[in-house]
N, C-alpha and C positions, 0 to 999 in steps of 0.2 A: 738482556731483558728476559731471555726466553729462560736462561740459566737461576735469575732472581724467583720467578714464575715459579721454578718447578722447586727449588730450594723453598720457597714457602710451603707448597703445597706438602714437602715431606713432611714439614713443621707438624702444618696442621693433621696430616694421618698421623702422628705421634702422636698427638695430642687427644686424638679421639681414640686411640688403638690404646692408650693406657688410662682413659676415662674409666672409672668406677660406678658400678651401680649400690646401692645400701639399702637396704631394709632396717636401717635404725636397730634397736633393739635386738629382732629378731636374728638377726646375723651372730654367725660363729666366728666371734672374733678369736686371735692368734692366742698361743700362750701367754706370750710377753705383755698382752694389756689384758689378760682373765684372774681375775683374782683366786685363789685355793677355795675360798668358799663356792664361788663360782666352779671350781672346775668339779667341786664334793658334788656339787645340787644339779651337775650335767649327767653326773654319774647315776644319780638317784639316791646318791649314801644318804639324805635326809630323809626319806620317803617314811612316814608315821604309818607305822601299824596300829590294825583296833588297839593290841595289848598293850601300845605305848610303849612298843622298842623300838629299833630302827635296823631298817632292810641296810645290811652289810653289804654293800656292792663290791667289795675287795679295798687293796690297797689301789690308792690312785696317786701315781705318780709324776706328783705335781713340780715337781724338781725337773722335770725333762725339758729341753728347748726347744723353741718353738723352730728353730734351725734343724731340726730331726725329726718333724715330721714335717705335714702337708693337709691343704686344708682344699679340699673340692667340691665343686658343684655335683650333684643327680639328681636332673631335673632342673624346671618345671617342666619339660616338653620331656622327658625319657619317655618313654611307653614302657615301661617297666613300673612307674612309680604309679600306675593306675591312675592318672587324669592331671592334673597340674599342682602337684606335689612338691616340692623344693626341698632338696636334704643335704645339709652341708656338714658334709665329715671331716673329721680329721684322722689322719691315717699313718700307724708307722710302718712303712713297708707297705704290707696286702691287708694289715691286721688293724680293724675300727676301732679308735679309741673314742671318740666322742661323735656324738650328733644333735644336728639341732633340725628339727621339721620347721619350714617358714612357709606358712599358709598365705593365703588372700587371694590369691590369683586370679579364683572365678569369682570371687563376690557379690552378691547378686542383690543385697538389702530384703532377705523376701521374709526376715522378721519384721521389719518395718512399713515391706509393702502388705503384710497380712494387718498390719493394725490401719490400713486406707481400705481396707477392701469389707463387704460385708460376709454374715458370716456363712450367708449361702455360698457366696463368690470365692470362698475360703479355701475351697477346695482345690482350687484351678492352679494355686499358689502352691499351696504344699505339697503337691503331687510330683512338684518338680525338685524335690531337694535330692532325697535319694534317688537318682533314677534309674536304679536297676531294683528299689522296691515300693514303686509309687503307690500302692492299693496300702501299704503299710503305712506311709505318710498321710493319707486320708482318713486312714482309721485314728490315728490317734486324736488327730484335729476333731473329728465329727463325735467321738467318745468324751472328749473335753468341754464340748459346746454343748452337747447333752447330758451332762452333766451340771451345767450351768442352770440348762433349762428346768434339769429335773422330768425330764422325758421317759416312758419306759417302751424299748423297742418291742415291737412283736416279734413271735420267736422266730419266725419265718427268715426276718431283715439280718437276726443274730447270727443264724446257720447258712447263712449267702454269705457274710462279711467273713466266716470263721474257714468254708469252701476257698475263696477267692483268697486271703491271708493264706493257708497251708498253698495252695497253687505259685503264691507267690515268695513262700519258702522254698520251693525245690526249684524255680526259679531262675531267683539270685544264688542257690548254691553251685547250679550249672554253670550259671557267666562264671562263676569263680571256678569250678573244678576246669572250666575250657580257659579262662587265661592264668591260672596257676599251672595247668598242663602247657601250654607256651612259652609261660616264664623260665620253663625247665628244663625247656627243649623237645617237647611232647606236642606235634603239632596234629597229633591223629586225637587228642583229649578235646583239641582244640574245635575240630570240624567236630565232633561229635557231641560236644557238651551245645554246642549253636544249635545242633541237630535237634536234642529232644528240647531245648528250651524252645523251639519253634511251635511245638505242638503245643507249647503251654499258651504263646501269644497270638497261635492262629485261634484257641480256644475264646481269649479274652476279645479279643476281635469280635468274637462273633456276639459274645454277652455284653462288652460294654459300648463297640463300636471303634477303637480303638486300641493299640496295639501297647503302647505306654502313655502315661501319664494320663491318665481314663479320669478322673471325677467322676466314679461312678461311686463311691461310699461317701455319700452324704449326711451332713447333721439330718437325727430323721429317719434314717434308715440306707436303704442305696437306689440307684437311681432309674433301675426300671429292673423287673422281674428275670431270671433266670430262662432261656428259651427252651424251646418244644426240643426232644433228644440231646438237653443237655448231660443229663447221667450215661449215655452212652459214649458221648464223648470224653467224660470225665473217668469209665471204664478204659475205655482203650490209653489215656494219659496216665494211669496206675499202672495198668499193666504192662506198655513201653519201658516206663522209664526206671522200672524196678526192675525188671528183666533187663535191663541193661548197667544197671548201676553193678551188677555181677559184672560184666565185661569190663567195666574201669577198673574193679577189683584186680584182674585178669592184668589189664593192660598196666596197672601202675602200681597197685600194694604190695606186690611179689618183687618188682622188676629192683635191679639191683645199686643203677646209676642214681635213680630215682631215691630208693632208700635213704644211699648215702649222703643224697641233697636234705634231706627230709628231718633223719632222726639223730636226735641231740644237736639240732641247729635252731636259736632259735629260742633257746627255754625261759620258761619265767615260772615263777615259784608264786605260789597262793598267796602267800602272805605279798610278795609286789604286784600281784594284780588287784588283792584287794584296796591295799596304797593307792595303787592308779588308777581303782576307780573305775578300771575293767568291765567290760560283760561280755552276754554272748558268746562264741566256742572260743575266745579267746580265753573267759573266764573259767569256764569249763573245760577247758583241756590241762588248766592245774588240780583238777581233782574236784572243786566247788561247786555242788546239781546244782546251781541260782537260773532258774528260765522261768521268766512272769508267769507263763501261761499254767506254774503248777505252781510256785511259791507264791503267786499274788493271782488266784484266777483273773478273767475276764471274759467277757461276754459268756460261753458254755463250758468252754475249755474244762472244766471240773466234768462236766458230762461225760468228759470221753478219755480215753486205755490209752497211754504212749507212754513211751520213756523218754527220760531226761540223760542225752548221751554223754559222757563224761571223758576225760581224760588222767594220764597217771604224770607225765611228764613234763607237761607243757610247752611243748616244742614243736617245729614246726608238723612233725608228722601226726600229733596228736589232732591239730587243727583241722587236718586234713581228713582225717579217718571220723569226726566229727558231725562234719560236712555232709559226707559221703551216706554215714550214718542216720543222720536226719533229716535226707533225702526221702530217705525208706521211713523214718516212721512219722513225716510229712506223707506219706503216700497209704500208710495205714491210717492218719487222721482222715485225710480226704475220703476213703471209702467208709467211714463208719459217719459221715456225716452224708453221704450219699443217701446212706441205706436208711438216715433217721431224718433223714430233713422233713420237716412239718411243713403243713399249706397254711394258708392263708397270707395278709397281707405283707406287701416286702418293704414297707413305709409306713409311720405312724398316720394317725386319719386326722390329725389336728389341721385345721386349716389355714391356720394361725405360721404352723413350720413347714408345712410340705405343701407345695403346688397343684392345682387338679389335675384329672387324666388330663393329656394333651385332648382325647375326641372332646371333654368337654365344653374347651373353647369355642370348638364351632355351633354349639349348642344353648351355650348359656351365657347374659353378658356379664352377669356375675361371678361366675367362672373367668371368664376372660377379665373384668377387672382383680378378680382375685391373682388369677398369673402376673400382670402387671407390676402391680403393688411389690410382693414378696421379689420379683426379679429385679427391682429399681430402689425400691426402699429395706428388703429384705425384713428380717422380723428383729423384734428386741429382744435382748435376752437381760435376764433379772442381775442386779451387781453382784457382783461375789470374786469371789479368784478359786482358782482350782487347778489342777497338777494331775493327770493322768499318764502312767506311762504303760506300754505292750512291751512284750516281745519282738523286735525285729529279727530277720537275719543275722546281721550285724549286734545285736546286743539291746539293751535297755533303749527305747526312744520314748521322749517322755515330753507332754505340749503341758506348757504355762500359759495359761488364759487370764486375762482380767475384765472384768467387764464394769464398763458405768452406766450401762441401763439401755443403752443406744443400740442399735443394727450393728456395730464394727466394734472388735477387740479394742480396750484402752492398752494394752498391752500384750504381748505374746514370744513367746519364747518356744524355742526349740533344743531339747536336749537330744543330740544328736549323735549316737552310742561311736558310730569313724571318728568324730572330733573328739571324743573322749580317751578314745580306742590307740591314738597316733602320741598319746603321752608312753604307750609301751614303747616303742622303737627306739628310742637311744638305750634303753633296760635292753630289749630285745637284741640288737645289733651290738651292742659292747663285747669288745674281746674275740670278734667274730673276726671270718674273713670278707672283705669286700666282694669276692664274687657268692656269696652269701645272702648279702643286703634285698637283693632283686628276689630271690625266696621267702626274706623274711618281711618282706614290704604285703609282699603277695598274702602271705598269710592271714596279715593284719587285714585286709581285705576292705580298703576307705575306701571309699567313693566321696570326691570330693565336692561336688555339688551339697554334700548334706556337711561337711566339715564348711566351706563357706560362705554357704547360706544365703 
């Protein structure tokens, strides 16, 4: 009896221990069931250029058996693949032949949940996609509903959002220059890059009240004024982190191990990023100046002196050097809007879109049904549809709005520059070595909260 027992039981561990999971579609399946078209269009050899040729990925050697290579998981849970990422290679030897990225993991419906939500309450939502550059997700949403509205901010609202965006470019460059220095075996990059981004979130702390995902830049303007000894604070965070971004120089552009992980690892040519649809340093390190904030201004951005940092080779070292780059003239912006910020108010005075002072509540009961209303009912905004995109870290992020006349989005979309960004990596990785992959992931620099949304 006890021997029938246990002889099932081995049954049944079979049976679960060669159970399969699928992702349908998304799955890399074997040679033996990919068709050559299929193996051309993994490769990228389809990819349409503006000129109307086609980006030559090499020969792809679709004659191979699927018995000579190897088809593997990395990821969702690697810590390498920066958040819940799933990349299924295939591989002959050490050397990537194909890859497929399968997203979904985090999912979160928050294009969906933005069209239940009003469009004050808008903010709370989108704050949470990217969240290594929440002040950036705000912005777009609040520039898109204002837009709607036909609003014009005071200049005051323009040069807080333009401070708090460049603060929030040097950043997320940090998170990234500390776990790209991790990725690589650099764990002194690591403490260091936490180190000066601290001073940026102990900064924001102190202006919006919280450390991420703040709804502090609202349709309207943002959400409460700048504080007493804020430029002093904003002095000592320029001149930290630029005087240190010398020591990453120091500690990583010279060093030699580093290099070799770095340069010609990794490359993509102008013409396949424009294909794919690229931006951001990724798009930029083929050579291509395209950064909104000079080729499509917004908000002031035309006001003020920076460069547009470029690249020659488009590899992983160019990414990097990038970065590093527009650190420093993120930290030139922030002081030339220090030195020019205008007074007055940090919100439009329409009463209709923005809330009164808080002390007026206890004052007036008009005021107080006025706070009511807009927080429960929120305001309407006129029909139309509209498309606004900024500059991210990460590249182009761009909000789709519709409106039917009512307090809440009839529809809304997010163009999300990681989920656009993660069509390079099988271009990127092809032909590569697999202990490569984990450098060139890093480069592409997703955050997956905003790839799915």
């Amino acid at each position: 009896m006890s021997d029938e027992r246990s002889v099932g039981g081995v049954r049944q561990a079979r049976r679960f221990a060669t159970a399969e999971t699928s992702e349908g579609a998304q799955e890399l399946a074997t040679r033996a069931r990919t068709s050559p078209d299929e193996l051309r269009r993994e490769a990228g050899a389809v990819l349409r250029i503006p000129e109307g040729g086609v980006v030559d990925a090499g020969d792809i050697d679709i004659e191979r058996r699927s018995d000579e290579t190897m088809i593997i998981n990395m990821g969702p849970q690697h810590p390498s693949t920066h958040g819940v990422l799933r990349l299924m290679l295939e591989l002959d030897g050490e050397t990537v032949l194909r890859t497929k990225p399968v997203i979904g993991y985090l999912h979160t419906g928050m294009e969906k949940t933005g069209e239940e939500l009003t469009y004050i309450q808008g903010g709370t939502n989108v704050t949470r996609m990217d969240y290594l550059s929440p002040l950036t997700n705000e912005l777009v949403f609040a520039l898109a509903t204002e837009a709607l509205l036909d609003v014009e901010l005071p200049p005051r609202a323009t040069w807080i959002r333009m401070l708090m965006s460049e603060l929030q470019r040097m950043s997320s460059h940090l998170m990234w220059m500390a776990t790209n220095g991790m990725d690589l075996g650099s764990t002194s990059m690591m403490i260091y890059g936490f180190r000066e981004r601290e001073m940026i979130l102990a900064f924001w702390e102190k202006v919006t009240g919280l450390r991420m995902n703040h709804n502090y830049i609202r349709p309207g303007g943002v959400a409460a004024d700048l504080p007493d000894g804020w430029e002093d604070d904003v002095d000592v965070i320029c001149d930290t982190i630029l005087r240190r971004t010398y020591e990453y120089d120091e500690l990583l552009t010279g060093q030699p191990i580093f290099r070799e992980r770095m340069e010609g690892v990794g490359n993509l040519s102008a013409e396949e990023a424009l294909a794919l649809s690229v931006t951001g340093p990724i798009l930029r390190s083929t050579g291509v100046p395209w950064d909104l904030r000079r080729t499509m201004p917004y908000l002031d951005y035309a006001q003020l002196d920076f460069d547009v940092i470029v690249g020659t080779y488009g590899d992983n070292f160019d990414r990097y050097a990038i970065r590093l780059n527009e650190i420093r003239e993120s930290v030139k912006l922030v002081r030339q809007i220090r030195d020019r910020m205008p007074p007055g108010d940090y919100r439009v005075q329409d009463r209709k879109v923005t809330p009164p002072p808080r002390a007026r509540i206890d004052e007036s009961m008009e005021a107080l049904i006025h706070h009511f209303k807009i927080f429960t009912e929120g305001f309407r905004v006129p029909e139309g549809e509209v498309y606004v995109a900024i500059e991210s870290p990460r590249g182009e992020i761009g909000c789709y709005l519709v409106s039917d006349g009512t307090s809440k989005p009839y529809r809304m979309h997010i163009r999300g520059p990681s989920f656009v960004n993660l069509q390079a990596v099988p271009t990127l990785l092809r032909g590569g070595l697999i202990a490569d992959a984990v450098a060139i992931i890093s480069s592409v620099d997703p955050v997956m909260g905003e790839v799915d949304r």
